[in-house]
C-alpha positions as CSV (number, residue, x, y, z in Angstrom):
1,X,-49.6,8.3,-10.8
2,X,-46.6,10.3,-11.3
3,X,-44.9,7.2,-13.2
4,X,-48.0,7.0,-15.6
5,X,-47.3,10.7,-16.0
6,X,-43.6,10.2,-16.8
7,X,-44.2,7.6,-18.9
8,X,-46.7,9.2,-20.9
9,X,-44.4,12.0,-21.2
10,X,-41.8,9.9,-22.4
11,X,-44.4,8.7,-25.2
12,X,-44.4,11.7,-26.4
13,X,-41.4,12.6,-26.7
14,X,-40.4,9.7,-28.7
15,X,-43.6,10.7,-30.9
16,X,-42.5,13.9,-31.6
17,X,-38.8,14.4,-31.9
18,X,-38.9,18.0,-33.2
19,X,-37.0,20.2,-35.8
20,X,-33.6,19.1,-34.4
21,X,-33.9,15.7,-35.1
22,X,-34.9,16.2,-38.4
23,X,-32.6,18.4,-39.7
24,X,-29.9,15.9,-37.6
25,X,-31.5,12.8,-39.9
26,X,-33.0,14.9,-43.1
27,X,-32.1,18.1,-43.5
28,X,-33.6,18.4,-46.8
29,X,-36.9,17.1,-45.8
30,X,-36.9,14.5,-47.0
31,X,-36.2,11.2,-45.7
32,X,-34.5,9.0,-47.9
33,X,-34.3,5.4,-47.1
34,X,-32.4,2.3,-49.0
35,X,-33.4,-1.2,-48.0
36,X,-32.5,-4.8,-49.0
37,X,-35.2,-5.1,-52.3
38,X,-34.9,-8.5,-52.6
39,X,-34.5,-9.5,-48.7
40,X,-38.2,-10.1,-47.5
41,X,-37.4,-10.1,-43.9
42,X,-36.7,-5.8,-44.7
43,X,-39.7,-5.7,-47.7
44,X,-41.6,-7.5,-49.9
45,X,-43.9,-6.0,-52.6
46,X,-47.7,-7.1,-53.0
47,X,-48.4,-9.2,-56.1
48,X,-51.8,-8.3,-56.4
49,X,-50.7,-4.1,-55.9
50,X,-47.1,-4.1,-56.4
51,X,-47.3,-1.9,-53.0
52,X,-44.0,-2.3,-51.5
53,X,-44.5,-3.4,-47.5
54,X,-42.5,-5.0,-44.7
55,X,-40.7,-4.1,-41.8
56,X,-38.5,-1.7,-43.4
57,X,-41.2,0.0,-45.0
58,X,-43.4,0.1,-42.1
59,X,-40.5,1.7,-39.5
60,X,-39.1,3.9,-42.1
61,X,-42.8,5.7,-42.6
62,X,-43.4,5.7,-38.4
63,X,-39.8,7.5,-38.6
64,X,-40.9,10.5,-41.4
65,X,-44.4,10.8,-39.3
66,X,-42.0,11.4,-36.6
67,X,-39.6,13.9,-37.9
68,X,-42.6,15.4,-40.3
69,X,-40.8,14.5,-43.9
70,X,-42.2,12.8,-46.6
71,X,-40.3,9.3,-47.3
72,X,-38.4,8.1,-50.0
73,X,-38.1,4.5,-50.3
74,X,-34.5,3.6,-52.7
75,X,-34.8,-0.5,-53.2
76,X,-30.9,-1.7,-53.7
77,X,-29.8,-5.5,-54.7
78,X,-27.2,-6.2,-52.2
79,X,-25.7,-5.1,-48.8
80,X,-23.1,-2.8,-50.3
81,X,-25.6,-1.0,-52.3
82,X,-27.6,0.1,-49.4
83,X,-24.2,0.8,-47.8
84,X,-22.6,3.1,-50.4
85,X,-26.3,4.9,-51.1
86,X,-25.7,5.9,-47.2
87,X,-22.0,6.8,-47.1
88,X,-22.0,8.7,-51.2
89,X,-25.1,10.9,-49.6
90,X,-27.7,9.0,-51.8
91,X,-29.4,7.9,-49.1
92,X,-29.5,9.5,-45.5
93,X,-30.2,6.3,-43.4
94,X,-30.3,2.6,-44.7
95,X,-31.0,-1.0,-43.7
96,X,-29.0,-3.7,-43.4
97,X,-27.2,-6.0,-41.0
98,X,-24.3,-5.3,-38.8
99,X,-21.1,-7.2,-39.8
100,X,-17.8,-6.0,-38.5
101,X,-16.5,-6.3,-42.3
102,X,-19.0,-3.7,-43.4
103,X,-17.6,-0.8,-40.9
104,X,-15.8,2.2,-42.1
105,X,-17.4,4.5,-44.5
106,X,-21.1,4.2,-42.3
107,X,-22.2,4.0,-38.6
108,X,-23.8,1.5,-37.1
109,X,-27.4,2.0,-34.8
110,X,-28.2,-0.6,-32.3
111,X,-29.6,-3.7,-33.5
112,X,-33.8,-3.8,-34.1
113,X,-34.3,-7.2,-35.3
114,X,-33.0,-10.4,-35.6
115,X,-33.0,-12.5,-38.6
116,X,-32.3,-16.3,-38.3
117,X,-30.1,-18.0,-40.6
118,X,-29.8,-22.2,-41.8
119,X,-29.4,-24.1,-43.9
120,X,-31.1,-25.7,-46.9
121,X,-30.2,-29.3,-48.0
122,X,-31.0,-32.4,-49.8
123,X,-33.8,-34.8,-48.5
124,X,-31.1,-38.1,-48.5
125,X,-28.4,-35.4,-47.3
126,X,-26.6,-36.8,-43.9
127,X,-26.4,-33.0,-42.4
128,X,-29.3,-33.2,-39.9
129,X,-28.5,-30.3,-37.9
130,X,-26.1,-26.5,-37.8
131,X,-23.4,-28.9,-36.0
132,X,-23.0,-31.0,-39.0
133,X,-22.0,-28.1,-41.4
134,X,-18.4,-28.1,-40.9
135,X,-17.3,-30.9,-42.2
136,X,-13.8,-31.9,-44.0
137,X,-14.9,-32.3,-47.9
138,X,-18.6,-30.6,-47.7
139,X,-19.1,-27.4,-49.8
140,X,-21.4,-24.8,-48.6
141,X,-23.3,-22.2,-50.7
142,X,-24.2,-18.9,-49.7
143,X,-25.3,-15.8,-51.2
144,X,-22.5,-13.7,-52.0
145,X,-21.8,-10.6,-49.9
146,X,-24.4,-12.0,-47.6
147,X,-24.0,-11.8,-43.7
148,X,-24.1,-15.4,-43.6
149,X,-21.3,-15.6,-46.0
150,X,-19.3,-13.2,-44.2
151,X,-20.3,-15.1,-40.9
152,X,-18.9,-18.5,-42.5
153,X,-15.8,-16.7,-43.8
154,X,-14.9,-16.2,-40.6
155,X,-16.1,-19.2,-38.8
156,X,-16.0,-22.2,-41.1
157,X,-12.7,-25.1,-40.4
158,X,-13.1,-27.8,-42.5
159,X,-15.8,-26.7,-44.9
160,X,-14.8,-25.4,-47.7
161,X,-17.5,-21.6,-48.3
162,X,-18.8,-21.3,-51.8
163,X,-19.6,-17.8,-52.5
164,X,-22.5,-17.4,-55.1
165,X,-24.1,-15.1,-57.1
166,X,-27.2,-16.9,-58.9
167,X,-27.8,-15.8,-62.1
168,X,-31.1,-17.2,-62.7
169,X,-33.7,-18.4,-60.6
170,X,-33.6,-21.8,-59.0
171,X,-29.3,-22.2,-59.7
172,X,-28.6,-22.5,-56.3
173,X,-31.2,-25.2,-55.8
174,X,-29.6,-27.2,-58.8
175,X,-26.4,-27.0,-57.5
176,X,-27.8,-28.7,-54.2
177,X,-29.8,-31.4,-55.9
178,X,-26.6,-32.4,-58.5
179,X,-23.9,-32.6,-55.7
180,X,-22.2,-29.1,-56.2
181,X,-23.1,-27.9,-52.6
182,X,-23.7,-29.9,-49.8
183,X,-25.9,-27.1,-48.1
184,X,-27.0,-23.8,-49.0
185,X,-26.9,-20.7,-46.5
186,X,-29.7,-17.9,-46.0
187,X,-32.4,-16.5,-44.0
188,X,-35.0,-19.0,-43.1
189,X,-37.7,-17.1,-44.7
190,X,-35.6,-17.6,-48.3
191,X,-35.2,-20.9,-48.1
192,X,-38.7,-21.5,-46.8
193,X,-39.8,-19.7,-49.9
194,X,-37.0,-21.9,-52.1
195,X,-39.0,-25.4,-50.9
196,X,-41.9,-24.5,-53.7
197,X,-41.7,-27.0,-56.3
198,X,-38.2,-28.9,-54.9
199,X,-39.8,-31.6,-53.1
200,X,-35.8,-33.3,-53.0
201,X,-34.7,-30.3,-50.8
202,X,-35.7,-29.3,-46.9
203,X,-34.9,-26.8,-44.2
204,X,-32.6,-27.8,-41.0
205,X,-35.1,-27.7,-37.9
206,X,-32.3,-25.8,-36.2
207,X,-30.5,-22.1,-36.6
208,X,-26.8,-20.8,-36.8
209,X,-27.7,-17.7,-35.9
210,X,-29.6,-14.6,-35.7
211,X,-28.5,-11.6,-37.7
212,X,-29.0,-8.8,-36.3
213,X,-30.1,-5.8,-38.1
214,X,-29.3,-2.2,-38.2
215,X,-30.2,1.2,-39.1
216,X,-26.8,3.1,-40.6
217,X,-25.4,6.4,-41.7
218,X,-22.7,8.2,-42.7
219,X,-20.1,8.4,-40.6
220,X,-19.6,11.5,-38.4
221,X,-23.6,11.8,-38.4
222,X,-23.3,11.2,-34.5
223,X,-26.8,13.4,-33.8
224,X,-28.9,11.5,-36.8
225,X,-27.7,8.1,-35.3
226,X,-28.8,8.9,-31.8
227,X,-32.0,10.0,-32.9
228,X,-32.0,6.7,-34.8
229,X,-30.9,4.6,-31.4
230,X,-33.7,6.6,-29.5
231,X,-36.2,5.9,-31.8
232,X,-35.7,2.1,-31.8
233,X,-35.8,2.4,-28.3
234,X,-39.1,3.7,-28.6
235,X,-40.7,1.3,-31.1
236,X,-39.8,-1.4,-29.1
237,X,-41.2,-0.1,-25.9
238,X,-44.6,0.8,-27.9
239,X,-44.6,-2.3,-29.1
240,X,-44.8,-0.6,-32.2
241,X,-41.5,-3.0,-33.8
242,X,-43.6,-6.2,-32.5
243,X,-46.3,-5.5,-34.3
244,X,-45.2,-4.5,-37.8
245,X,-42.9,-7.6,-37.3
246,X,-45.9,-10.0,-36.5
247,X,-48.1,-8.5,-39.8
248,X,-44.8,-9.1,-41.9
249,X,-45.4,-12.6,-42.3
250,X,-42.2,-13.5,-42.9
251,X,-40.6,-16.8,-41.0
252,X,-37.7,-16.6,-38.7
253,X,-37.7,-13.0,-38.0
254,X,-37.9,-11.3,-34.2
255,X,-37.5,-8.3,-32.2
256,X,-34.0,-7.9,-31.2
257,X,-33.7,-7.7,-27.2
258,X,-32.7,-4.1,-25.9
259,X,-29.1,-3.1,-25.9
260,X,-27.7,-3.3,-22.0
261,X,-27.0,0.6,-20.8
């Protein structure tokens, strides 16, 4: 009995955070959030609406409930985006993934999710798995700025890392099917979505790894990112993270296990 009570306790707490915590992670009232606009494992927006919803969106409304602001969701096009909104005061929290390269001007929470990242490739291509990607003479594409293309900065031997920055639909694709690339790097949910209409392409069965992502803010904000540690902490007990996660959609996405203490 007294363990139901603690936990229920507990519960609440995390429900209710109080007037310190928001003027710790909004001070003005307002919670200001900037998020990956064009990643879908952060946010996607309805076609039929044009409602913007997804992960992102969903924890990012359970946290202004919480502190008792009203939201304010800023859509960027890249990584550094979200990352300068956040450390230039834009922005008082922000999503994106944790990447030892992006420390510095921003703080990093403990991660909530993990993203999954592969590779996309030709039907008649020889790769058939991650453990073929580093190769001597094969080129490999990924999004530049990306965690993946930091990842393979770092990791790649023999490959040779092709930084891109597509600009128009479907380029990255081409350069797959004409020989450019040997294999294109991304989120699993992207390059699910990329098969549509490029029957000559396909998806390795396997993963390289899961990014993991964070919440982030300006550094020296040490109170705003404990409340943001403590409230992933309690999402993920709730079951709260599992859920939004689940009614996402979105392939290759999963709660990321709690942090060790």
């Amino acid at each position: 009995m007294r363990g139901l009570i603690r936990s229920v306790l507990i519960a609440l707490m995390g429900a209710t955070p109080g007037v310190g915590a928001q003027s710790a992670v909004a001070p003005d009232g307002i919670l200001r959030v900037a998020y990956l606009a064009n990643n879908p494992a952060q946010a996607t927006k309805d076609p039929a609406t044009g409602e913007t919803r997804g992960v992102a969106v969903d924890l990012a409304r359970e946290l202004g409930r919480r502190l008792g602001t009203t939201v304010n969701m800023i859509g960027a096009p890249n990584p550094q985006a979200v990352i300068d909104a956040v450390a230039n005061g834009q922005a008082d929290i922000g999503f994106v993934a944790y990447n030892p390269e992006r420390a510095g001007p921003v703080e990093f929470s403990q991660p909530y999710m993990l993203v999954q990242q592969t590779f996309l490739v030709r039907q008649d291509s020889p790769i058939r798995s991650v453990a073929d990607i580093d190769r001597p003479k094969q080129k490999i594409g990924a999004p530049k700025g990306d965690s993946i293309a930091l990842y393979l900065a770092r990791t790649l031997k023999q490959a040779e890392l092709v930084e891109m920055t597509e600009t128009r639909p479907g380029e990255a694709n081409e350069a797959l099917v004409d020989g450019r690339l040997h294999a294109l790097g991304s989120n699993r949910q992207r390059l699910t979505a990329a098969l549509k209409n490029a029957s000559r392409l396909r998806v390795l069965p396997d993963d390289l790894y899961g990014v993991e992502q964070t919440l982030i803010v300006q550094r020296g904000r040490s109170e705003a990112l404990n409340v943001l540690n403590q409230f992933i902490d309690d999402v993920r007990r709730s079951g709260f993270l599992g859920g939004t996660i689940e009614r996402s959609g979105v392939v290759g996405i999963a709660v990321a296990p709690a942090a060790v203490k």
